[in-house]
VMD Tcl script that draws the C-alpha trace (Angstrom):
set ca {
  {-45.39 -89.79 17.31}
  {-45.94 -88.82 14.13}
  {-48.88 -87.06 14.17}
  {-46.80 -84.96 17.07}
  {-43.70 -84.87 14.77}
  {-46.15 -83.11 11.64}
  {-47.77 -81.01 13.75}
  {-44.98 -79.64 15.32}
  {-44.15 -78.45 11.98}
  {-47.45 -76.99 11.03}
  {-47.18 -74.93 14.05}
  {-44.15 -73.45 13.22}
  {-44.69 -73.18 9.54}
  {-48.01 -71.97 10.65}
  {-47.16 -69.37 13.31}
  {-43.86 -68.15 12.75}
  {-41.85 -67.20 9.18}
  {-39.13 -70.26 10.07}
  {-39.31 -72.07 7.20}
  {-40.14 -75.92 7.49}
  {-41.14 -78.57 5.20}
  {-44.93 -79.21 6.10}
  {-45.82 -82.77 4.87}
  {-49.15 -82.89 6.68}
  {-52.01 -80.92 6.57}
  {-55.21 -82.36 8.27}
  {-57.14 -82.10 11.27}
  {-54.75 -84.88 13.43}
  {-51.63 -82.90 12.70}
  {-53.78 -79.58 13.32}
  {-54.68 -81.04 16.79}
  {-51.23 -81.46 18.04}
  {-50.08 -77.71 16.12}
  {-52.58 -75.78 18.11}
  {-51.54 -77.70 21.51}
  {-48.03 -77.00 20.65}
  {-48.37 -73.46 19.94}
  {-47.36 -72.27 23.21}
  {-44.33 -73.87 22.60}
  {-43.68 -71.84 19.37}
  {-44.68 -68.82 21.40}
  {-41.65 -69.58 23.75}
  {-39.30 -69.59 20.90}
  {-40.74 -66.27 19.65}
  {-40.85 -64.80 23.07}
  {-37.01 -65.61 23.53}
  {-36.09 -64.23 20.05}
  {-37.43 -60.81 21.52}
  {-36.39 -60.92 24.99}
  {-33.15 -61.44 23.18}
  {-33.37 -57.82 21.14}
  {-34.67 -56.45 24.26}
  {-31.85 -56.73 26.21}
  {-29.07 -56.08 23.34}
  {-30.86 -52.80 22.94}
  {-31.10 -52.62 26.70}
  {-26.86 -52.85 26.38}
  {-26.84 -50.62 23.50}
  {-27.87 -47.80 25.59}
  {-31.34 -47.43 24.06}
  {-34.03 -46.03 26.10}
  {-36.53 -48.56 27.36}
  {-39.57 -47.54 24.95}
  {-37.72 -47.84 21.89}
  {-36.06 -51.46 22.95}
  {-39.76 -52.47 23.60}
  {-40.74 -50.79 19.71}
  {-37.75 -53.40 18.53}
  {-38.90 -56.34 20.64}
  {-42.37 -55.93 19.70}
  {-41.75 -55.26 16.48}
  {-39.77 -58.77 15.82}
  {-42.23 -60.43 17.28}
  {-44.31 -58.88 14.12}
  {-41.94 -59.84 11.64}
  {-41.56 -63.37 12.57}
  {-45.40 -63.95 12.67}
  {-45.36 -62.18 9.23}
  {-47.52 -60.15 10.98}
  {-50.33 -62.50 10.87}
  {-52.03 -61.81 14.09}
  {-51.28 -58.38 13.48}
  {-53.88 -58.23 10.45}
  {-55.97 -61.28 11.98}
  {-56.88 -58.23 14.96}
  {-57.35 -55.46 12.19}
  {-59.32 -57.67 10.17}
  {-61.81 -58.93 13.09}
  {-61.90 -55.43 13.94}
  {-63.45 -54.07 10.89}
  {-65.50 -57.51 10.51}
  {-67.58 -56.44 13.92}
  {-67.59 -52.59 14.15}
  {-68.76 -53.31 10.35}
  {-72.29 -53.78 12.64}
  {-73.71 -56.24 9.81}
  {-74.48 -59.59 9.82}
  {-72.63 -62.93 10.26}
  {-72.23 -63.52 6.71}
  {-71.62 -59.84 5.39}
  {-68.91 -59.29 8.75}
  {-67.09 -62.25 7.06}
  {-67.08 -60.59 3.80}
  {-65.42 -57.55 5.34}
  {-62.64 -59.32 7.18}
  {-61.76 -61.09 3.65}
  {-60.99 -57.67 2.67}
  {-56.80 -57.10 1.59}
  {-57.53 -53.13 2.77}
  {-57.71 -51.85 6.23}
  {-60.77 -49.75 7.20}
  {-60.55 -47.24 10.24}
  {-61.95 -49.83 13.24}
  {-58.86 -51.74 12.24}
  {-56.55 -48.66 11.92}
  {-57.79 -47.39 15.42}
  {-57.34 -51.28 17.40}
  {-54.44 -51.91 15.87}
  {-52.22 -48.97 16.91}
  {-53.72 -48.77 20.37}
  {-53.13 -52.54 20.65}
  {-49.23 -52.17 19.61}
  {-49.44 -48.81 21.85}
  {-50.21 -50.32 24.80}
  {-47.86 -53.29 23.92}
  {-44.79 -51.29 23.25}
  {-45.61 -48.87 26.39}
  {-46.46 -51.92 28.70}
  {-43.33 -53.71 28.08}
  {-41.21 -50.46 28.31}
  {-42.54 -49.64 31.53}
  {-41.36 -53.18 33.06}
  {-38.08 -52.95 31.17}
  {-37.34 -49.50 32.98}
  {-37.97 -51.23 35.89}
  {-35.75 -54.17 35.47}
  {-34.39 -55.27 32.09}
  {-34.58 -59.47 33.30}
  {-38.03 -58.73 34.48}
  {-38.89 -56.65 30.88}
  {-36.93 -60.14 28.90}
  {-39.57 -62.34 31.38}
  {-42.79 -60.11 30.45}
  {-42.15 -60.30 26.42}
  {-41.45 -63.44 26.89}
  {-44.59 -64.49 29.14}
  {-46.57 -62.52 26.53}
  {-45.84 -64.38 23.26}
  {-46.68 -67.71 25.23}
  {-50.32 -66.09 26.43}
  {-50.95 -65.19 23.04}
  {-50.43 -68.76 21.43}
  {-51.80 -70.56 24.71}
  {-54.97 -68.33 23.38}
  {-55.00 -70.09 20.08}
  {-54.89 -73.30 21.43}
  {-57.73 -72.50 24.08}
  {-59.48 -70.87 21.46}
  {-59.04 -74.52 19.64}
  {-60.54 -76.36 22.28}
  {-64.42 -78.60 21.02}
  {-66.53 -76.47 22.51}
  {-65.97 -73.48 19.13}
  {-66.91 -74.14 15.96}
  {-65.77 -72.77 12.86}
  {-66.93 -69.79 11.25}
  {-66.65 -71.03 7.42}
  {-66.44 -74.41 6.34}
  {-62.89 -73.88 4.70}
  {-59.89 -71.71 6.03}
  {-57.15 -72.09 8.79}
  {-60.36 -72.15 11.00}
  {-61.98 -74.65 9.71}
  {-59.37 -76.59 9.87}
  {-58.18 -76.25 13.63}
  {-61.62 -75.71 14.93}
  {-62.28 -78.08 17.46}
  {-59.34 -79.70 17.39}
  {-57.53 -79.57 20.60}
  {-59.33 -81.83 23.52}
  {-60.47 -80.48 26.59}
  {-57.28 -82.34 28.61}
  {-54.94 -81.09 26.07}
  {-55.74 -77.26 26.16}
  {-55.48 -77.58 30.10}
  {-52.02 -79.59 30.06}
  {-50.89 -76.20 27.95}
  {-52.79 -73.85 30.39}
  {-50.79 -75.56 33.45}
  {-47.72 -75.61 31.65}
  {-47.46 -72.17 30.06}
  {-48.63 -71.12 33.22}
  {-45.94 -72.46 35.13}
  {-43.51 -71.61 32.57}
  {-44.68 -67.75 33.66}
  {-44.06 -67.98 36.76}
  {-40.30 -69.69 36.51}
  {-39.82 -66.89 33.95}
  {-40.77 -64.08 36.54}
  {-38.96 -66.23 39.61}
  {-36.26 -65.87 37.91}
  {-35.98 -62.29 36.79}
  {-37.43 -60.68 39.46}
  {-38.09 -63.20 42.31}
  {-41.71 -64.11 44.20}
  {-43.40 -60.46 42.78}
  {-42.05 -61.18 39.54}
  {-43.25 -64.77 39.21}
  {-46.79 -63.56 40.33}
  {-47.03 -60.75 38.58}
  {-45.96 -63.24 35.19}
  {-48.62 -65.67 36.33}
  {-51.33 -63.39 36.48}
  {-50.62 -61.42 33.94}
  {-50.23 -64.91 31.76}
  {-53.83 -65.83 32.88}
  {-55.17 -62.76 32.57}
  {-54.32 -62.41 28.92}
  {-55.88 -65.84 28.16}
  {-59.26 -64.78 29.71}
  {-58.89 -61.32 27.98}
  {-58.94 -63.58 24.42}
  {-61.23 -65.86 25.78}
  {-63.84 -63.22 26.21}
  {-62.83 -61.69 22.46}
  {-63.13 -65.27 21.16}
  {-66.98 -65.79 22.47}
  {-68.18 -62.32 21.43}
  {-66.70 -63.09 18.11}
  {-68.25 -66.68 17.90}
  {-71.83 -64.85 18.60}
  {-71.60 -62.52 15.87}
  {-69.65 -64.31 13.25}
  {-70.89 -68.23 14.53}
  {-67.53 -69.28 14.93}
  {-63.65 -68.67 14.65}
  {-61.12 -68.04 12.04}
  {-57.55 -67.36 11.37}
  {-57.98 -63.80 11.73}
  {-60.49 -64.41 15.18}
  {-57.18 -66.51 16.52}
  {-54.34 -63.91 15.34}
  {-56.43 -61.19 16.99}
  {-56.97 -63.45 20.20}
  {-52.96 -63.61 20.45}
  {-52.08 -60.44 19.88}
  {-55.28 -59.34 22.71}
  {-53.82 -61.97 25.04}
  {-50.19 -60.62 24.54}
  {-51.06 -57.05 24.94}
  {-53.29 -57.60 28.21}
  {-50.52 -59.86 29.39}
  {-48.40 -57.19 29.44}
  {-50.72 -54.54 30.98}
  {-51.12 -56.57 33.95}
  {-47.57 -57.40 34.09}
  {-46.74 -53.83 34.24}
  {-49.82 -52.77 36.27}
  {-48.48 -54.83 39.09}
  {-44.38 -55.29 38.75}
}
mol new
graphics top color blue
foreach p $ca { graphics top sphere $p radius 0.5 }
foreach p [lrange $ca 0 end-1] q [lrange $ca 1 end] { graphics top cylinder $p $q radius 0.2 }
display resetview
């Protein structure tokens, strides 16, 4: 229990800008953060399905609640995953090797394949959402919220033995392989089912489906983004697992809105 309490924690103090006294910081209280990180995507989710909807009451058109609800989700991440996907971005379109694509995505400065991912990726975020929330504002509050759990189930997927880390030091070195097999599929069932219940109960059966797939969908999207980046790189790092979120999260809500 307390290897669950102190990584509980480390995934919020790791994930979101809530401050919280982290007392542990190794590989056991790592293991129990990145299995828990759905759980901290819930939270997130609700704190922008929350905005969502007030600007929904305000009167604001449906694009520009979805700018707001997207954009809290990037101020309580300190915009981690945010930079994570600009920072792979450059790292492979750099076209060099492992070890000089690492140097690049140490960089503090943008360059353009980062510039160019990261406002299509918010584009199609913002749009995606907006596009459900026209539709039905409980069904738009379900989809932001289904897409902030995708994006952290990612991380803990991404987590599972099977990837190695792509520097021996880092946030990736030191969740890499943490999360067993049984674990990351305990959080796949339940963040799976917790997208469906979500869509159930905005929108009903289509709802629920379209949440499920679009939940699963996202994971496989990062999934995909995590093993072309373990190729080139040899492994993961923080900014391979912020980019896998916010990939997960953006396809999640392209499906979502693709079939709602």
């Amino acid at each position: 229990m307390r290897d669950a309490a102190a990584g509980a924690r480390l995934a919020v103090g790791t994930l979101s800008v809530v401050p919280v006294r982290v007392a542990r910081v190794d590989r056991d209280a790592a293991a129990w953060a990145m299995a828990l990180a759905p759980a901290v995507g819930l939270a997130l989710g609700g704190a922008a399905a929350l905005v969502l909807g007030a600007a929904a009451a305000a009167g604001l058109a449906p694009p520009l609640a979805a700018a707001l609800a997207v954009g809290l989700l990037a101020v309580l991440t300190r915009g981690l995953h945010l930079d994570g996907l600009a920072d792979l971005a450059d790292g492979l379109g750099s076209g060099r090797p492992a070890e000089g694509a690492l140097a690049v995505m140490k960089r503090s400065d943008i360059g353009p394949f980062g510039v160019i991912t990261l406002v299509l990726v918010v584009l199609a975020q913002v749009l995606a959402l907006g596009q459900v929330a026209a539709a039905s504002p409980w069904a738009g509050a379900a989809a932001v919220v289904v897409a902030a759990v995708a994006g952290r189930l990612a991380i803990t997927v991404a987590c599972r033995p099977a990837v190695p880390s792509a520097r021996p030091d880092g946030l990736g070195a030191l969740v890499a392989g943490t999360v067993p097999v049984w674990a990351a599929g305990i959080a796949a069932v339940g963040a799976l089912g917790a997208a469906a219940a979500l869509g159930a109960a905005a929108g009903g059966p289509a709802t629920a489906l379209a949440c499920a797939v679009g939940a699963a969908a996202g994971v496989v999207a990062a999934g995909l983004l995590v093993r072309r980046a373990v190729r080139r790189l040899g492994g993961v790092t923080g900014d391979v697992l912020g980019a896998a979120a916010e990939t997960a999260a953006a396809t999640a809500l392209v499906v979502i809105a693709a079939l709602s």
